[in-house]
C-alpha positions as CSV (number, residue, x, y, z in Angstrom):
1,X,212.2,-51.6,-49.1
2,X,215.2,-53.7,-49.8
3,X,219.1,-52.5,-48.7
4,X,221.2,-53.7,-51.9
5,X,225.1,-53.2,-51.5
6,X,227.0,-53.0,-54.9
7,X,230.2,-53.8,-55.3
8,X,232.5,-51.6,-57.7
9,X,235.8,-52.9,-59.0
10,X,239.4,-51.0,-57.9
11,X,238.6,-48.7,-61.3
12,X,235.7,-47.2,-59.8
13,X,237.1,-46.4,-56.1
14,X,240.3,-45.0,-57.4
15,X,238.3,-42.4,-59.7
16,X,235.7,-41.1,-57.0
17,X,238.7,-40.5,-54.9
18,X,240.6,-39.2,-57.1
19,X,240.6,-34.7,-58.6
20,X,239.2,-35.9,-61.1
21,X,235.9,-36.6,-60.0
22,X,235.9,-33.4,-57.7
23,X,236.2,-31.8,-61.3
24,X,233.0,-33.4,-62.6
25,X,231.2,-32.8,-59.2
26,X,232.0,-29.0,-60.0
27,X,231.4,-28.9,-63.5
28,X,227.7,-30.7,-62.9
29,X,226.2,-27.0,-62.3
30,X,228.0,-25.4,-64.8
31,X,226.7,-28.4,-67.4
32,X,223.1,-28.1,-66.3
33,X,222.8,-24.4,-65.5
34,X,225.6,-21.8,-67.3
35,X,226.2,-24.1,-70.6
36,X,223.0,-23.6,-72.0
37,X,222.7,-20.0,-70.9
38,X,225.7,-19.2,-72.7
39,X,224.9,-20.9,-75.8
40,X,221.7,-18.8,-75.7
41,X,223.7,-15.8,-75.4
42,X,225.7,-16.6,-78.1
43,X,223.0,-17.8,-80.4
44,X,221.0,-14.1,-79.7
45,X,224.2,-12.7,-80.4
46,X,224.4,-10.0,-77.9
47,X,227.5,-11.5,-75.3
48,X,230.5,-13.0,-76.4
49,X,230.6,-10.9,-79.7
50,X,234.4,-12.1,-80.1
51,X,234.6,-15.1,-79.0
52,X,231.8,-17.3,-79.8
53,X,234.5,-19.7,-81.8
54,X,236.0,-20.4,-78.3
55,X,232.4,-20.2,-76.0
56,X,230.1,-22.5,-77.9
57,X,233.1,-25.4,-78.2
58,X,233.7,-25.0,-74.2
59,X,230.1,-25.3,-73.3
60,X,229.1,-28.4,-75.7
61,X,232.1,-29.9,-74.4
62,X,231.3,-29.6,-70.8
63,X,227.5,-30.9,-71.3
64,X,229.0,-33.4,-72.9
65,X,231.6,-34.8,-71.0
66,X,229.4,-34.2,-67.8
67,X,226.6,-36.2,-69.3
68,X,228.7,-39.7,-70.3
69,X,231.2,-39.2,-67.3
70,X,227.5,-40.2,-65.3
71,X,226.1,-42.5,-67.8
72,X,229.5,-44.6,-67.6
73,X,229.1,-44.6,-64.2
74,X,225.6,-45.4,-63.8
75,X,226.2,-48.3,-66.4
76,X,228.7,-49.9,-64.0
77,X,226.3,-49.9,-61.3
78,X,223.1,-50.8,-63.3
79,X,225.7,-53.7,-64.5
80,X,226.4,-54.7,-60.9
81,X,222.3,-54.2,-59.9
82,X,221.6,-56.7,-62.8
83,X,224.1,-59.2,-61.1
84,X,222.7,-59.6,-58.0
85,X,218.7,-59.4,-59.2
């Protein structure tokens, strides 16, 4: 097994330590776990009676947003792996 140390530019470093990626971190479960339970609530139509308009928007966006904040940065690092292969 090889070690392989990737280098990240300033970009990368200020955003992991920065709120906004404790934000992500938490919203990871919610993405993966309560998003789609919710839409399936709202699609049986039995929770949420009121406010699907607001529900279904909020949970797409979550998976969403989730999903490319990871694939942005597992392009950066697949970039860097690239680099050094």
């Amino acid at each position: 097994m090889d070690k392989v140390t990737i280098r990240l530019d300033a970009k990368w470093v200020r955003i992991a330590h920065s709120p906004l990626y404790l934000i992500v971190a938490a919203l990871q479960g919610v993405a993966v776990s309560f998003a789609p339970l919710f839409l399936y609530w709202c699609g049986k139509g039995t929770y949420f009676q009121a406010k699907e308009w607001l529900v279904v928007p909020l949970c797409f966006a979550v998976i969403l947003l989730v999903s490319l904040f990871y694939f942005w940065l597992g392009g950066a690092v697949i970039e860097e792996l690239r680099k050094q292969g």
